[in-house]
NULUMKOL-967648 format. One record per atom (N, C-alpha, C): residue number from 1; atom name; z negated, x negated, y negated. Coordinates in Angstrom, 2 decimals. Example, Ala and Ser with C-alpha at 12.3 -4.5 7.8 and 13.67 -1.06 7.14 Angstrom:
<koldos>
{i 1; at N; w -7.80; u -13.19; v 5.69}
{i 1; at CA; w -7.80; u -12.30; v 4.50}
{i 1; at C; w -7.80; u -13.20; v 3.30}
{i 2; at N; w -7.08; u -12.85; v 2.25}
{i 2; at CA; w -7.14; u -13.67; v 1.06}
{i 2; at C; w -7.87; u -12.90; v -0.03}
</koldos>
This chain:
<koldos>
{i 1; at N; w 21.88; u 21.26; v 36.85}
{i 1; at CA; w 22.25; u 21.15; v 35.45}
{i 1; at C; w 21.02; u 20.96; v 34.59}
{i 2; at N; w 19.96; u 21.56; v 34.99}
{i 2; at CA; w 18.54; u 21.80; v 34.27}
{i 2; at C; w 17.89; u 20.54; v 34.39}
{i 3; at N; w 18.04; u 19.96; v 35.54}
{i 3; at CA; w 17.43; u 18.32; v 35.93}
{i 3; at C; w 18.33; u 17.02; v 35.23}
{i 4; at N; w 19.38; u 17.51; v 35.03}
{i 4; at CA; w 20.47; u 16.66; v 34.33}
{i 4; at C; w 20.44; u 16.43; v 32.49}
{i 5; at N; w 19.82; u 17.54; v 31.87}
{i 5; at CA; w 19.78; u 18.08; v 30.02}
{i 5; at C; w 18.34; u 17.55; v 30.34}
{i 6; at N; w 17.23; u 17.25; v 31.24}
{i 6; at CA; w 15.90; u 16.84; v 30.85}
{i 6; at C; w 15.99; u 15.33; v 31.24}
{i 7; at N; w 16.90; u 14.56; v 31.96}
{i 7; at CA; w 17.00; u 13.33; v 32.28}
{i 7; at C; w 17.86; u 12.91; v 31.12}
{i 8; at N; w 18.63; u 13.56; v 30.13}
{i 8; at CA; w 19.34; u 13.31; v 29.28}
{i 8; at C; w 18.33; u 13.67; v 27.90}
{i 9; at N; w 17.98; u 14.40; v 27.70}
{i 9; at CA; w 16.87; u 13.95; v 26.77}
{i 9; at C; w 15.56; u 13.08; v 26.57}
{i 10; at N; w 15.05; u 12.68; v 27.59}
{i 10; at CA; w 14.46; u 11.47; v 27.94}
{i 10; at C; w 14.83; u 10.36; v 27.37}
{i 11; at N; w 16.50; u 10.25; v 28.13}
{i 11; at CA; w 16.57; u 9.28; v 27.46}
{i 11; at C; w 16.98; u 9.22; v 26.24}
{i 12; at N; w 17.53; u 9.88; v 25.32}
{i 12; at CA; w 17.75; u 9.99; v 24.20}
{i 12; at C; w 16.22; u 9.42; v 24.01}
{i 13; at N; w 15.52; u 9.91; v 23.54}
{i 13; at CA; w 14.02; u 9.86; v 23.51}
{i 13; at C; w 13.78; u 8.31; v 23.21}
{i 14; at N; w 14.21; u 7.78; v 24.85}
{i 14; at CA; w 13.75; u 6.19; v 25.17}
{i 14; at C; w 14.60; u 5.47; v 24.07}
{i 15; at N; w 15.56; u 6.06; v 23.41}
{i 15; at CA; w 16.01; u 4.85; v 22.85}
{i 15; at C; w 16.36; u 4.88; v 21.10}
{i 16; at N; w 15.82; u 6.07; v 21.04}
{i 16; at CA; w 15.41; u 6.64; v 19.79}
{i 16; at C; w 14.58; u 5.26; v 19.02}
{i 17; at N; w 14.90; u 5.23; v 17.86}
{i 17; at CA; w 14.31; u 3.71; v 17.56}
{i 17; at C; w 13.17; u 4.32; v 16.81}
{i 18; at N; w 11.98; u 3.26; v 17.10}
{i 18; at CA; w 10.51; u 3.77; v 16.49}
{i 18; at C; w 10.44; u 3.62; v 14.57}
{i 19; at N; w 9.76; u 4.40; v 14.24}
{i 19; at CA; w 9.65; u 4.72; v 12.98}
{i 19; at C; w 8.35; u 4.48; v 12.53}
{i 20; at N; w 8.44; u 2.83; v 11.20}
{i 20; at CA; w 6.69; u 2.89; v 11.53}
{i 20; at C; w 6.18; u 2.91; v 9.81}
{i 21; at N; w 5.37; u 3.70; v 9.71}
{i 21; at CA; w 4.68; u 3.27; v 8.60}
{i 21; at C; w 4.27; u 2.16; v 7.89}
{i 22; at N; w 4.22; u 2.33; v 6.39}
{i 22; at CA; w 3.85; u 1.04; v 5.36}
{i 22; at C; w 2.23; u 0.64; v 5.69}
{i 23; at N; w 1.90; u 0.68; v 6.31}
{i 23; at CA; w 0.04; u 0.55; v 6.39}
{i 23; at C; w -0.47; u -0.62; v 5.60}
{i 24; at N; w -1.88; u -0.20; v 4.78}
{i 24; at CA; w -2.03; u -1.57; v 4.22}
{i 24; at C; w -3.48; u -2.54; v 5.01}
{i 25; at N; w -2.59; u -3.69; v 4.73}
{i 25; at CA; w -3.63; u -4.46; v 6.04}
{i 25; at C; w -4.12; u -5.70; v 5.41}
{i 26; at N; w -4.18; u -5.45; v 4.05}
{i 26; at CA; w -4.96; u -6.72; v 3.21}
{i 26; at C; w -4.61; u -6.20; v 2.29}
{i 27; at N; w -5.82; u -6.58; v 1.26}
{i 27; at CA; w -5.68; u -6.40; v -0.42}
{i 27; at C; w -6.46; u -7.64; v -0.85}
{i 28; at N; w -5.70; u -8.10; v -2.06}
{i 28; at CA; w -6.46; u -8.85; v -3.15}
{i 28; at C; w -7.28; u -8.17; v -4.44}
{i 29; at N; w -8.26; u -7.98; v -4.68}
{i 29; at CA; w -9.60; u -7.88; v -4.08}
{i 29; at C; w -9.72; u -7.13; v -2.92}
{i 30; at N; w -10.35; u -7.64; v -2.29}
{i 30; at CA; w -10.18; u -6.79; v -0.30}
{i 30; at C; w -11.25; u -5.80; v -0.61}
{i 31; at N; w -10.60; u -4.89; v -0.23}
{i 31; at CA; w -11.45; u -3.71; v -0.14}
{i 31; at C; w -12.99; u -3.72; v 0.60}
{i 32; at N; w -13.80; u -3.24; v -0.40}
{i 32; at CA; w -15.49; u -2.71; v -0.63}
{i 32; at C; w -16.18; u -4.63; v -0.71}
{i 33; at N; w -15.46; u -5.16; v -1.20}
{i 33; at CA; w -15.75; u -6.46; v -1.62}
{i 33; at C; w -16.46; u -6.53; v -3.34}
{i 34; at N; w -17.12; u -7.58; v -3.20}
{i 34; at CA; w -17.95; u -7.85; v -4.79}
{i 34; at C; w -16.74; u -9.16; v -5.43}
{i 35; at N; w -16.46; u -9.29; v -6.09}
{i 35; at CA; w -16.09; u -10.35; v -7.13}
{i 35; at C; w -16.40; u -10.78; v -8.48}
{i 36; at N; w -16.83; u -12.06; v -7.89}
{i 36; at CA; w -17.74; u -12.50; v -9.59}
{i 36; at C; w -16.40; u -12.72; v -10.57}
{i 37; at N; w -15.79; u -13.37; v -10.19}
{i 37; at CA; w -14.51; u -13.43; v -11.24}
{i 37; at C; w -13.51; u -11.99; v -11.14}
{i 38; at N; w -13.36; u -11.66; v -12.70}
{i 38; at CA; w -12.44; u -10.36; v -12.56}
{i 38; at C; w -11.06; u -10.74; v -12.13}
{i 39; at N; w -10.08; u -9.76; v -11.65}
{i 39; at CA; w -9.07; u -10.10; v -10.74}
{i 39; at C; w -8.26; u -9.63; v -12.02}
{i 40; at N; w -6.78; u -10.60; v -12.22}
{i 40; at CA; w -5.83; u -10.60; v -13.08}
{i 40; at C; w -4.42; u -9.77; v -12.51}
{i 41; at N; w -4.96; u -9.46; v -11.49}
{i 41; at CA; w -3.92; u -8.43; v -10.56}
{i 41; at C; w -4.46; u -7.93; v -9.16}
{i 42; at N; w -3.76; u -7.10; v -8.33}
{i 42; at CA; w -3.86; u -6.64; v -7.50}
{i 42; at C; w -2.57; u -7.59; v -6.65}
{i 43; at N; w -3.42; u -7.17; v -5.35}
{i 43; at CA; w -2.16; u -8.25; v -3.94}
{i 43; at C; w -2.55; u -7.48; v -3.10}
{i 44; at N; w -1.70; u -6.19; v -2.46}
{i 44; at CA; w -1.41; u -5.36; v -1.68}
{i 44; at C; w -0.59; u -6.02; v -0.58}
{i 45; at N; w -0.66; u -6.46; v 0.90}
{i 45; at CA; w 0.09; u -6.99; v 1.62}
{i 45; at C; w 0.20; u -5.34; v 3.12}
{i 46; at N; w 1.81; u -5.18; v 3.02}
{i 46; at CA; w 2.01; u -4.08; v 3.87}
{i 46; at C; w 2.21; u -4.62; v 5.43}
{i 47; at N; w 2.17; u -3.82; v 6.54}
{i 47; at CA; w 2.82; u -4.01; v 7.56}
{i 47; at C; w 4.40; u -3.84; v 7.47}
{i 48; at N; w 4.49; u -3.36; v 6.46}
{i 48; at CA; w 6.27; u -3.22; v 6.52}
{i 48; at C; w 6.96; u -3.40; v 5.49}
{i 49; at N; w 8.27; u -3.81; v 4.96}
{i 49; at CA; w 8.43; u -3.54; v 3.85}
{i 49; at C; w 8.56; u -2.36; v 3.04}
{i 50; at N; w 8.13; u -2.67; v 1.82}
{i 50; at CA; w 8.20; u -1.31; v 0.85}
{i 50; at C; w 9.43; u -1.44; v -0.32}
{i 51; at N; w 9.85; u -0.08; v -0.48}
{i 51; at CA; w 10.83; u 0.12; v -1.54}
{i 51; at C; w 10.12; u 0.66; v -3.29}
{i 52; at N; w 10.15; u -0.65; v -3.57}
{i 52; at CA; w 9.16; u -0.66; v -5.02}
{i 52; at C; w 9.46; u 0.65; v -5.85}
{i 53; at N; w 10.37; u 1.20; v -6.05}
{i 53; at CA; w 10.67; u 2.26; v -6.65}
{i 53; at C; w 9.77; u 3.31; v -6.45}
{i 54; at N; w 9.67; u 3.12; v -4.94}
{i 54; at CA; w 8.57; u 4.74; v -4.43}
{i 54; at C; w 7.23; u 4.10; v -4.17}
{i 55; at N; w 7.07; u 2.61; v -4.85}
{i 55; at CA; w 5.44; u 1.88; v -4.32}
{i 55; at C; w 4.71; u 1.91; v -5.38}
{i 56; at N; w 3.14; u 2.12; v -5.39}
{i 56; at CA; w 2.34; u 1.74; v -6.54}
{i 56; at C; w 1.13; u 1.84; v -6.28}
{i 57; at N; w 0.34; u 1.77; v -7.70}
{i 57; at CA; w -0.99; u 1.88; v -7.74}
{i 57; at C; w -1.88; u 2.64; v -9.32}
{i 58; at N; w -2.55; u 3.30; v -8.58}
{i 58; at CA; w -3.27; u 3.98; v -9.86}
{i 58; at C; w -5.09; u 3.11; v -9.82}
{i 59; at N; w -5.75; u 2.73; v -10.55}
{i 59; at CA; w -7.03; u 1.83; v -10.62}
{i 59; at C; w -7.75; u 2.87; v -11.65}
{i 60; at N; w -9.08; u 3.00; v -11.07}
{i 60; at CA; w -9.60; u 3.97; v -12.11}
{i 60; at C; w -11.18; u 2.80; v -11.63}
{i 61; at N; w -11.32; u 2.81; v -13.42}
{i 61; at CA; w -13.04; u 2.43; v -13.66}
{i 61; at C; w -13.91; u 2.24; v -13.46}
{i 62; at N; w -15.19; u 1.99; v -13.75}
{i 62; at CA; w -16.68; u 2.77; v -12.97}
{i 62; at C; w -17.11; u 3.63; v -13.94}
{i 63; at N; w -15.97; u 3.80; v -15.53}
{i 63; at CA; w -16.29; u 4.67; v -16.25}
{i 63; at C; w -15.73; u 6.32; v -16.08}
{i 64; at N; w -14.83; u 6.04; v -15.21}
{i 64; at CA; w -13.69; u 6.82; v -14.36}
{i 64; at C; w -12.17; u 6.75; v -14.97}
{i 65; at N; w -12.18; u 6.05; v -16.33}
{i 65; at CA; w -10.83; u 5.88; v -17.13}
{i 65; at C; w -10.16; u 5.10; v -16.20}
{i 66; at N; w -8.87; u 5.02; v -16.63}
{i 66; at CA; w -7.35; u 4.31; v -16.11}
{i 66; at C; w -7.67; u 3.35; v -16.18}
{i 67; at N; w -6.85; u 2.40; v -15.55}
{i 67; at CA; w -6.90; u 0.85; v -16.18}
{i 67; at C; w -5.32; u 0.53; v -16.17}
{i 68; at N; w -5.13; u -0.02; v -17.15}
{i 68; at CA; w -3.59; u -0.08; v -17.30}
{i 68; at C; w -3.20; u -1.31; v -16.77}
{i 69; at N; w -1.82; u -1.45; v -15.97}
{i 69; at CA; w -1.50; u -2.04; v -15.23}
{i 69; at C; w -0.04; u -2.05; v -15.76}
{i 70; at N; w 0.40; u -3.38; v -15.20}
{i 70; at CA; w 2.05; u -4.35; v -15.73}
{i 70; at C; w 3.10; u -3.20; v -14.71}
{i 71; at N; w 4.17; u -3.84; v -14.87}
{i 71; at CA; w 5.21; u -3.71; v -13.42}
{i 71; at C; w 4.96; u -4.55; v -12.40}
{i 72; at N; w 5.04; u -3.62; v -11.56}
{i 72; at CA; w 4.44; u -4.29; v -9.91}
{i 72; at C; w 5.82; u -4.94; v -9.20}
{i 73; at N; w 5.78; u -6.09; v -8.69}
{i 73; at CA; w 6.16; u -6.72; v -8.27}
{i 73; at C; w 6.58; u -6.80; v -6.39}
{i 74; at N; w 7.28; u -6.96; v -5.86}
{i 74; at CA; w 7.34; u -6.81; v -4.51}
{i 74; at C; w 8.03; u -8.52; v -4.36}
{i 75; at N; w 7.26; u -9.13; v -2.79}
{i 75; at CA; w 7.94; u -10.40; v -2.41}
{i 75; at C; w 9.24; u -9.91; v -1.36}
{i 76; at N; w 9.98; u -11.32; v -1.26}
{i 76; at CA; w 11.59; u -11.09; v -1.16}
{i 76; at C; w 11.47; u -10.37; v 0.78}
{i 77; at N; w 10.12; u -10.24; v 1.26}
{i 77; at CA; w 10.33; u -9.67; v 2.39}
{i 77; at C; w 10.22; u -8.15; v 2.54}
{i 78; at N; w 9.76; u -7.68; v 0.87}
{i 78; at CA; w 9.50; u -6.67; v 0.53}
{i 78; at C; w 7.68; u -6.21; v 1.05}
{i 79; at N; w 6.79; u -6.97; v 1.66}
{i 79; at CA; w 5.32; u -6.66; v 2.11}
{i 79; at C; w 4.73; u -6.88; v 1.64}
{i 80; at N; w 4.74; u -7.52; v 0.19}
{i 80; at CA; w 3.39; u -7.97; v -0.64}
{i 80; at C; w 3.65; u -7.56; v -2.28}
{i 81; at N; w 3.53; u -6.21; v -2.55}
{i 81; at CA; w 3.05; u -5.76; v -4.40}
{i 81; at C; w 2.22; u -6.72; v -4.89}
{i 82; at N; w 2.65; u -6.87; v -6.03}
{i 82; at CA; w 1.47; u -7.62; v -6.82}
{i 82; at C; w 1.62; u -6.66; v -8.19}
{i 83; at N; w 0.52; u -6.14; v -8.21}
{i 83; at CA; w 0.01; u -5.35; v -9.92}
{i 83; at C; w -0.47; u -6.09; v -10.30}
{i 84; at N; w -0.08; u -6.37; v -11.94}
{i 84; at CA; w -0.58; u -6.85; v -12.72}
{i 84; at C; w -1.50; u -6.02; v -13.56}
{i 85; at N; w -2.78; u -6.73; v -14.08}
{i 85; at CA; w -3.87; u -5.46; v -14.49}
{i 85; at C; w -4.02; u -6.17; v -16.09}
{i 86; at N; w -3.20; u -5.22; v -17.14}
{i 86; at CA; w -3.17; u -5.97; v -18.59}
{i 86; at C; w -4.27; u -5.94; v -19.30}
{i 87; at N; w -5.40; u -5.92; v -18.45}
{i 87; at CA; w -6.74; u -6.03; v -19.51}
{i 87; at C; w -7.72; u -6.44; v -18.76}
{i 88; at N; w -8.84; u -7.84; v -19.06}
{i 88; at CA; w -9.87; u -8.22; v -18.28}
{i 88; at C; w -10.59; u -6.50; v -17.59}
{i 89; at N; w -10.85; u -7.03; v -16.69}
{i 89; at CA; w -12.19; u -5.97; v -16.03}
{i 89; at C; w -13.19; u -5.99; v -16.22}
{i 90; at N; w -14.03; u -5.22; v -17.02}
{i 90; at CA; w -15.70; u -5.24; v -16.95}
{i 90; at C; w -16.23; u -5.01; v -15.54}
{i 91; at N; w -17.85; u -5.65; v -15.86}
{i 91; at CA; w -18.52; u -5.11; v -14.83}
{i 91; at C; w -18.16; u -4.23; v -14.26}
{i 92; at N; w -18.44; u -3.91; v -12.70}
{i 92; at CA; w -18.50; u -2.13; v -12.57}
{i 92; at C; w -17.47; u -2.36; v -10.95}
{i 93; at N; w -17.61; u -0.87; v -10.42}
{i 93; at CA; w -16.78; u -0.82; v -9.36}
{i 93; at C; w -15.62; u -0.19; v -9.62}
{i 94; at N; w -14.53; u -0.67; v -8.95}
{i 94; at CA; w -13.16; u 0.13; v -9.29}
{i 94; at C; w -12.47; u 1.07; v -8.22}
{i 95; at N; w -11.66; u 1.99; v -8.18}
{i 95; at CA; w -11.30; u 2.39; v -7.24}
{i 95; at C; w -9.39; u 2.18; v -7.63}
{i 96; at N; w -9.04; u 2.17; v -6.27}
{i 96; at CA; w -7.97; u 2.03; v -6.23}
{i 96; at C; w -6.60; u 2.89; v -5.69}
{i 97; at N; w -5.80; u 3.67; v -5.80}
{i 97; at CA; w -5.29; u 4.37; v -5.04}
{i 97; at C; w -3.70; u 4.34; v -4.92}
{i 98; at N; w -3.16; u 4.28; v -3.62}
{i 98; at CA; w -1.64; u 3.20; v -3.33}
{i 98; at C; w -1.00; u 4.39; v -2.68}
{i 99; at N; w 0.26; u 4.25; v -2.78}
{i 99; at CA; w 1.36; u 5.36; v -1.84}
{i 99; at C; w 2.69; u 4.18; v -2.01}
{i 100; at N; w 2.98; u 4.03; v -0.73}
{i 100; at CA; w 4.02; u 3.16; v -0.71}
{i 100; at C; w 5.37; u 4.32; v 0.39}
{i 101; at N; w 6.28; u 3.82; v -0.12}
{i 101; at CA; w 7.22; u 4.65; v 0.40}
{i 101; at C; w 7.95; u 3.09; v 1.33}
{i 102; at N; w 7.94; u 3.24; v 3.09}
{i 102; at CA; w 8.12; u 1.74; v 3.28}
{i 102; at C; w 10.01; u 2.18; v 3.65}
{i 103; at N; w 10.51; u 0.80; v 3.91}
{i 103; at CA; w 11.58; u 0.84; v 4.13}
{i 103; at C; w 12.64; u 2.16; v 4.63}
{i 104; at N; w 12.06; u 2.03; v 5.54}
{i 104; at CA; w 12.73; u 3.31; v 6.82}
{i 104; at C; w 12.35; u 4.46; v 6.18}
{i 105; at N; w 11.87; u 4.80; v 4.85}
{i 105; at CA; w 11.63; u 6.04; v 4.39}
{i 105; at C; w 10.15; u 6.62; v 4.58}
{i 106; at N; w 9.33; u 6.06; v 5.37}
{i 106; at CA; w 7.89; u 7.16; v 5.80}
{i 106; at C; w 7.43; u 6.17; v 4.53}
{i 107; at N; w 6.38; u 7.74; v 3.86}
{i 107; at CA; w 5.43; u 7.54; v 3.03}
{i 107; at C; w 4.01; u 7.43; v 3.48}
{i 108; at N; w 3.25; u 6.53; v 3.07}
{i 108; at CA; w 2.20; u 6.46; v 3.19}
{i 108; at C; w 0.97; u 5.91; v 1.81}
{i 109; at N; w -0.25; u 6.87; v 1.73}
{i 109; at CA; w -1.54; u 6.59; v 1.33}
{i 109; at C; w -2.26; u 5.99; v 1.50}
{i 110; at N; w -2.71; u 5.65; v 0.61}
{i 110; at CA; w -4.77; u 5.15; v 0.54}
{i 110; at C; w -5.19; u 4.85; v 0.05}
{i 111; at N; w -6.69; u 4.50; v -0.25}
{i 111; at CA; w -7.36; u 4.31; v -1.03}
{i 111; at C; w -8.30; u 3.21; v -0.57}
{i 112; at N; w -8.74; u 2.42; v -1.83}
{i 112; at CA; w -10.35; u 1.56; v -1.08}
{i 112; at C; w -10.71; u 1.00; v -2.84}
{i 113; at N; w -12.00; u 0.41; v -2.71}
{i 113; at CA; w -12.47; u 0.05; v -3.79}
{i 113; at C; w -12.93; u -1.48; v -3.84}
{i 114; at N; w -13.42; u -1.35; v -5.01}
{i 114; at CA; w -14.18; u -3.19; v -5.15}
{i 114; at C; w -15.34; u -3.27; v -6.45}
{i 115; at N; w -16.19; u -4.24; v -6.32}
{i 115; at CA; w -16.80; u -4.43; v -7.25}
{i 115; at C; w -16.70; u -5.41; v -7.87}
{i 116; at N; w -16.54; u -5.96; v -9.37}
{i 116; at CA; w -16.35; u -7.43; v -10.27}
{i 116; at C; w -18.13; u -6.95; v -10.67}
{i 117; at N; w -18.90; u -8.16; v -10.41}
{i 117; at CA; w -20.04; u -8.56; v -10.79}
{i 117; at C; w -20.27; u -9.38; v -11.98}
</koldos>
């Protein structure tokens, strides 16, 4: 009976469908990159799709202030945000910080930065 409930949870197991995170695997400005021209938005491209409701982005300065940003946008496969950033960028490095909530529900973080020269 004991060899029978561990061959039966196994397979439960095996066919349990995998659960994968939003990971981000490209940005427009790509992260720890210089850009001579300031960027008129952000282009976040996920491994998975994201549910815009629970997706975003916070952009802070090199003064450490906010930078204010549009409504973010998701493409029709749901893997690519686009923030719009409503004010040129000065000089300086920016930091960036994302939490996307992807399809299947798992949340995920992170962070990376850039510099406009």
């Amino acid at each position: 009976m004991k060899k029978a409930l561990v061959i039966a949870a196994v397979a439960a197991l095996a066919t349990t469908p995998a659960f994968a995170h939003a990971h981000l695997i490209k940005a427009t400005p790509a992260a720890d990159s210089t850009v001579t021209a300031a960027p008129t938005a952000l282009v976040l491209d996920f491994s998975e799709g994201v549910q815009i409701a629970f997706t975003g982005v916070a952009v802070t300065g090199p003064d450490k202030a906010a930078v204010t940003t549009g409504t973010p946008t998701v493409s029709s496969d749901g893997k690519e945000l686009t923030v719009p950033l409503n004010a040129p960028l000065a000089t300086g490095t920016y930091a960036v910080a994302w939490h996307a909530l992807a399809a299947d529900g798992h949340k995920s973080t992170g962070t990376y930065a850039f510099t406009v020269k």
